[in-house]
Kinemage of the C-alpha trace (Angstrom):
@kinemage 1
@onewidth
@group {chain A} dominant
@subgroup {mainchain}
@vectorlist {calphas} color= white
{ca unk a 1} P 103.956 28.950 135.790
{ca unk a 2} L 108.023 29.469 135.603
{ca unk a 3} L 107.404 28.039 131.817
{ca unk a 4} L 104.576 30.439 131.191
{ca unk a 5} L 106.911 33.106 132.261
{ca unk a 6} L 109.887 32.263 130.492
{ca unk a 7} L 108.339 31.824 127.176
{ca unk a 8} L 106.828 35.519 127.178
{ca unk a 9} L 110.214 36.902 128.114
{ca unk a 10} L 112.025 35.648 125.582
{ca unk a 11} L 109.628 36.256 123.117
{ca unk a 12} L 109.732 39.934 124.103
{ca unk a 13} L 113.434 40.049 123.528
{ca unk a 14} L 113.812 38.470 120.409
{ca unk a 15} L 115.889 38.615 117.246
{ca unk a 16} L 114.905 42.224 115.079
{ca unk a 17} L 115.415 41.075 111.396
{ca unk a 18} L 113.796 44.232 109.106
{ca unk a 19} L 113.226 45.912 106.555
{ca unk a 20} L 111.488 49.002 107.968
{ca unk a 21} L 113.253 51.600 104.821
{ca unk a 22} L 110.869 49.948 102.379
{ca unk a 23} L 107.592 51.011 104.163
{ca unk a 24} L 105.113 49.893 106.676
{ca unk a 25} L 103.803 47.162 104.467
{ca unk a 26} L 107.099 45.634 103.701
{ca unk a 27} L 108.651 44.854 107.636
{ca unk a 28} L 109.612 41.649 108.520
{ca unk a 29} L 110.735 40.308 112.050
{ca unk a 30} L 112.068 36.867 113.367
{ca unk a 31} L 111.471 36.061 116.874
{ca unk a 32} L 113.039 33.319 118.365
{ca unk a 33} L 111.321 31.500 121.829
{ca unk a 34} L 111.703 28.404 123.777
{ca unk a 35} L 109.636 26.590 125.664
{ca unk a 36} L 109.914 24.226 128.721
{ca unk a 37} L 112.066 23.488 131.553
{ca unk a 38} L 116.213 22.660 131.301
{ca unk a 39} L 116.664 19.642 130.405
{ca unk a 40} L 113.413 19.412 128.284
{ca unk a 41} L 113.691 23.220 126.178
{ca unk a 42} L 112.555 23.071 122.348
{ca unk a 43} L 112.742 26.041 120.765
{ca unk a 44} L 111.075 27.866 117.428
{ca unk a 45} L 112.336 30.478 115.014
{ca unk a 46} L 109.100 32.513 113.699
{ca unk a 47} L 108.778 34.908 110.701
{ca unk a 48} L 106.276 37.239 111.001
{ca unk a 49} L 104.896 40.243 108.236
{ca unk a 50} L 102.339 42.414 108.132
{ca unk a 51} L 100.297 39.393 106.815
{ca unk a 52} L 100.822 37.171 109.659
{ca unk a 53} L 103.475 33.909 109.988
{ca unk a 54} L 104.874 33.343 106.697
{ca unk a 55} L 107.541 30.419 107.572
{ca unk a 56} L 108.487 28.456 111.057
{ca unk a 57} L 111.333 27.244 111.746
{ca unk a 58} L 111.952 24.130 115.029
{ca unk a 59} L 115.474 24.149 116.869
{ca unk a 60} L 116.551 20.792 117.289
{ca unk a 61} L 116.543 19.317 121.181
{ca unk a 62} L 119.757 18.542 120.558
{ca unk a 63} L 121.154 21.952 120.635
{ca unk a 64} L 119.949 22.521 123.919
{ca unk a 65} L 121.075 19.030 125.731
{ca unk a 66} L 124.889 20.533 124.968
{ca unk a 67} L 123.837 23.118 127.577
{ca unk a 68} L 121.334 21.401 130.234
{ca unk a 69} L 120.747 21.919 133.016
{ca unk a 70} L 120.906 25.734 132.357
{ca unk a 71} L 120.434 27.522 129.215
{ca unk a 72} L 120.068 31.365 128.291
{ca unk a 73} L 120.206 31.960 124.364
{ca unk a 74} L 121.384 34.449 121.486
{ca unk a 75} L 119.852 33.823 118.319
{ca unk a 76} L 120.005 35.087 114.779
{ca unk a 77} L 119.131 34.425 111.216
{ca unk a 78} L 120.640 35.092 107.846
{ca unk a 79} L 119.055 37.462 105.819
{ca unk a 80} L 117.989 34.974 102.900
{ca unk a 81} L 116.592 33.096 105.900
{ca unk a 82} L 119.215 30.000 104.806
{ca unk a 83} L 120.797 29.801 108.397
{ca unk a 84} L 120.094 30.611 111.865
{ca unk a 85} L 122.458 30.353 114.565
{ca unk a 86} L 121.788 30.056 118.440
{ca unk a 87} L 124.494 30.677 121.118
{ca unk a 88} L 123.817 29.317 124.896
{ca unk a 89} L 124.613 30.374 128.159
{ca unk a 90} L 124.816 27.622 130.609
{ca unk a 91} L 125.351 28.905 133.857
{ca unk a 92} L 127.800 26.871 135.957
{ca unk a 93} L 126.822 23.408 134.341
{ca unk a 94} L 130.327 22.953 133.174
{ca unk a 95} L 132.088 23.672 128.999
{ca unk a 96} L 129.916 26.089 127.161
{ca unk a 97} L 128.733 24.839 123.788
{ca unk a 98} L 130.324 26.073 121.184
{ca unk a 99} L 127.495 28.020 118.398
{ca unk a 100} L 124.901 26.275 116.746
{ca unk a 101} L 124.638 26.714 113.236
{ca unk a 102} L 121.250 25.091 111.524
{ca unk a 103} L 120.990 25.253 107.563
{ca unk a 104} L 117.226 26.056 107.823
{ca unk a 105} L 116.742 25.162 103.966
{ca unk a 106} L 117.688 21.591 104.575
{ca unk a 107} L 116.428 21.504 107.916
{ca unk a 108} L 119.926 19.854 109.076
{ca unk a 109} L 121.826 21.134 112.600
{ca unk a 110} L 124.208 21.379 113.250
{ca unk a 111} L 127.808 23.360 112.095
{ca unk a 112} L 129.788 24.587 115.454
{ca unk a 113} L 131.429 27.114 115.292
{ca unk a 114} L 133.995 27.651 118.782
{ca unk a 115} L 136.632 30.614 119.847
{ca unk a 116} L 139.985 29.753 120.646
{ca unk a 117} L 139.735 29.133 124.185
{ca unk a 118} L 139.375 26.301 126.141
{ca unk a 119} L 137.549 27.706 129.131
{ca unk a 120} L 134.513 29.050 127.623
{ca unk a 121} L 132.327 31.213 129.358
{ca unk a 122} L 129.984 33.579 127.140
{ca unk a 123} L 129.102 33.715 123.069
{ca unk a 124} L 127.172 37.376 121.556
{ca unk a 125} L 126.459 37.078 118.025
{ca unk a 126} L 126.363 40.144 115.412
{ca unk a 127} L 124.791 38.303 113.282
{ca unk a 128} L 124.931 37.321 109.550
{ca unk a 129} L 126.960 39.587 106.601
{ca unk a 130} L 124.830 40.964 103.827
{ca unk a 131} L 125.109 38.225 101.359
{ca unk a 132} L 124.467 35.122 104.173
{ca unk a 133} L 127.885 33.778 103.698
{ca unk a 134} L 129.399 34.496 107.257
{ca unk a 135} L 128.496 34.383 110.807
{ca unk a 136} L 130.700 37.382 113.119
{ca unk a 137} L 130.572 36.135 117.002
{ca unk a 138} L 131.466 37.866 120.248
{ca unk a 139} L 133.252 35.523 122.533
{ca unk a 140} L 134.597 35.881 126.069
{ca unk a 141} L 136.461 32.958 128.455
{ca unk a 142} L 139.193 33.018 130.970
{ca unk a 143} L 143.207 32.151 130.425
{ca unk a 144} L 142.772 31.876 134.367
{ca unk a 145} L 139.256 32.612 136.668
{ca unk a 146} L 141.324 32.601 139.145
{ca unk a 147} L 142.968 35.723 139.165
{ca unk a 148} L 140.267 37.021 136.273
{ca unk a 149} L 142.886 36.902 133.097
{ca unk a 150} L 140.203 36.793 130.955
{ca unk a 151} L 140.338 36.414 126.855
{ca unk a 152} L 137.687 38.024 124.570
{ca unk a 153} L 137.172 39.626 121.111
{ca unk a 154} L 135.319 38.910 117.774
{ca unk a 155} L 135.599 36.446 115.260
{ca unk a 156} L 133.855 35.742 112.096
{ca unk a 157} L 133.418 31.951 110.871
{ca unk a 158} L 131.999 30.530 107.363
{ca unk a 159} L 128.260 29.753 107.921
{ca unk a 160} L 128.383 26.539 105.821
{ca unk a 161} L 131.506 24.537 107.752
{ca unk a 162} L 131.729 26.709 111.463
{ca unk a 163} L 135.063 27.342 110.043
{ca unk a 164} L 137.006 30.748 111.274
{ca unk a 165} L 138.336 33.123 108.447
{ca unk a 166} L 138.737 36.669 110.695
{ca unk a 167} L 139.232 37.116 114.132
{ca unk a 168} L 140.299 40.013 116.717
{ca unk a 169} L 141.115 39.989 119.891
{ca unk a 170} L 140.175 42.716 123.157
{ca unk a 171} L 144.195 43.568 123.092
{ca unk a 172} L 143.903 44.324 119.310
{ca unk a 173} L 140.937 46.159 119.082
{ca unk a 174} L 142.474 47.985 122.608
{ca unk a 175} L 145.105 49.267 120.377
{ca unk a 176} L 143.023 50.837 117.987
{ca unk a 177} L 140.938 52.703 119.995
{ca unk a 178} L 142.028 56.174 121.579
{ca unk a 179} L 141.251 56.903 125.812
{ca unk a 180} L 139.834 53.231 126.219
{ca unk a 181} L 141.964 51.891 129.619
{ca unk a 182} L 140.614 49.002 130.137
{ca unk a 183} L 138.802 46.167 127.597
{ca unk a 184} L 137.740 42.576 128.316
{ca unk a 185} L 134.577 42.366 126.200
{ca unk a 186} L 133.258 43.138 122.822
{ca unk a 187} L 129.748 43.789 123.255
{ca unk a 188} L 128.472 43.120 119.705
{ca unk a 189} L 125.430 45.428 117.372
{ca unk a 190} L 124.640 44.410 114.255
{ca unk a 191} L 126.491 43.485 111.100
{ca unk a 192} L 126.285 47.050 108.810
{ca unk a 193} L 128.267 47.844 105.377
{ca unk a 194} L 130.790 49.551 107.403
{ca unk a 195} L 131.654 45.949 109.258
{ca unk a 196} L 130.893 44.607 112.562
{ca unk a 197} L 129.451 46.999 114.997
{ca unk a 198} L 131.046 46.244 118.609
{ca unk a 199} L 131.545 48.246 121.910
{ca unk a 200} L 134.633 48.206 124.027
{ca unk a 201} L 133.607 46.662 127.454
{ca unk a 202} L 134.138 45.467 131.010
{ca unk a 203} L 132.775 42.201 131.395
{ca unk a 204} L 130.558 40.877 134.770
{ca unk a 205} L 129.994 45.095 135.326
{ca unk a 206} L 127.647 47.771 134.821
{ca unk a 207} L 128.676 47.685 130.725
{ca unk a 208} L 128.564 50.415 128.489
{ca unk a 209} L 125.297 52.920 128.865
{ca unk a 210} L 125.759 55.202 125.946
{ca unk a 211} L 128.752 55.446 123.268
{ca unk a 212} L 129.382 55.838 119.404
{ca unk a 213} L 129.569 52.505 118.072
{ca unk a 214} L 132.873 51.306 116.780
{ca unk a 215} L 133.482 48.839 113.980
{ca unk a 216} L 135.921 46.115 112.927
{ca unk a 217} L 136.251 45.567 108.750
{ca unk a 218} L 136.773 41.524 108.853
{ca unk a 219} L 138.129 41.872 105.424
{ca unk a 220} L 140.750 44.338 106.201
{ca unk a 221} L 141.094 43.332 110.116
{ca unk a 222} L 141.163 47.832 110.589
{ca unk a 223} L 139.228 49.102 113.348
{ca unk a 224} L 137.467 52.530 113.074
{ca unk a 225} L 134.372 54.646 114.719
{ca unk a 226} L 131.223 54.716 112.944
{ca unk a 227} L 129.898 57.800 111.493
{ca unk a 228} L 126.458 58.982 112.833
{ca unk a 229} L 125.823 55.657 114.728
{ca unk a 230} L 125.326 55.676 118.920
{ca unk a 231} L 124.671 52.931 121.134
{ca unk a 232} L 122.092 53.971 124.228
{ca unk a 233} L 120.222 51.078 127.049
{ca unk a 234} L 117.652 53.933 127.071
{ca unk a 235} L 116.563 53.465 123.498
{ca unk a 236} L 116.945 52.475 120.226
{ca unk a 237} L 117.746 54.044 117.195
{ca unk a 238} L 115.875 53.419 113.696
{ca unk a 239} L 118.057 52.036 110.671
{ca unk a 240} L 115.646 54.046 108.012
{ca unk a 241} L 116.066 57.079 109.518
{ca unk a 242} L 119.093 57.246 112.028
{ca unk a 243} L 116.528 58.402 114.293
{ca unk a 244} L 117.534 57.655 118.232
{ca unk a 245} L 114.643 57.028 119.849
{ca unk a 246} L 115.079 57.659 124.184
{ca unk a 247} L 112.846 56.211 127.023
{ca unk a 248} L 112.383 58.475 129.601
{ca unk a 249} L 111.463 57.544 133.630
{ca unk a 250} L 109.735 59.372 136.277
């Protein structure tokens, strides 16, 4: 039963990949699950349409053994469907694993990609840029646990060698940003035209409930607030329409 249970919750969570502004008949979603217990996990990228599976894609056991006996993951897929990347959470097992990067057109894993600091403890990906090329991950990890000095921010590698080619940190985006006292985390959204969508955060607390996303421009390293765009944990907003959809609870 706990492997019944985990696979429908992480198939209920899964990576949104879609083209919902070209009509009903033209959406497209990748989910990502796993299956089994640590130690033992394989895992499965699926693309679905309108028309049912169209491709499957199988994470290497590998990928997971880097994080046994513990592993949470992140996944998410270029948008020419040439690479998909998977970031793990391992609990207290020890290092975290630096991101998996799998050329799904070869069928060869893996590129690592890794932030620059030595004790690890959480990866958030933004996912792919427009053209496939480059990979923008959310990293946090700890200069000392001991007294909580922690180190954070974004950087963006090369999707083909893992390689890093932008990065900013919590104390650079901090400067940027006006009445924000007190950043550890970049809680990543997607990857737009404007740049990498990204919220200003605590990290280990309640997090960020509602706020206008902000971005970070990779190619010009500037920081600004995006027009017209919110973040909200009680809904969702749609890309086709900038609709923001809210749950309610009685």
């Amino acid at each position: 039963m706990p492997t019944i249970r985990l696979t429908l919750l992480l198939f209920l969570l899964l990576v949104p990949f879609g083209a919902a502004a070209q009509g009903i008949s033209a959406w497209e979603t990748v989910l990502y699950y796993e299956i089994g217990q640590p130690g033992t996990k394989t895992g499965e990228l699926v693309v679905l349409t309108p028309n049912g599976t169209v491709a499957t894609h199988a994470i290497p056991a590998g990928v997971y053994a880097a994080a046994a006996p513990e592993a949470r993951a992140d996944a998410a897929i270029s948008p020419d469907r040439r690479y998909a990347a998977l970031a793990l959470w391992n609990g207290t097992a020890g290092q975290l694993p630096a991101v998996a990067i799998l050329n799904l057109q070869t069928g060869t894993c893996c590129t690592y990609a890794a932030a620059p600091v030595a004790d690890m403890d959480g990866y958030a990906l933004a996912g792919f840029n427009a053209d496939s090329t480059q990979l923008a991950i959310s990293y946090i990890g700890f200069n000392d646990r001991s007294t909580y000095d922690t180190a954070g921010g974004l950087f963006v590698v090369d999707a083909a060698t893992g390689a890093t080619v932008a990065s900013l940190t919590v104390e650079q985006a901090a400067a940027s940003l006006a009445n924000v006292d007190y950043v550890a985390y970049l809680q990543p959204g997607d990857w737009t035209a404007e740049g990498v969508r990204f919220l200003p955060s605590c990290y280990a607390c309640e997090g960020v409930m509602q706020s206008p996303w902000y971005v970070w421009n990779p190619q010009t390293n500037t920081v600004l607030q995006a027009a017209n765009a919110y973040f909200s944990i009680f809904g969702d907003r749609l890309d086709a329409t900038n609709e923001l959809l809210l749950n309610s609870y009685n």
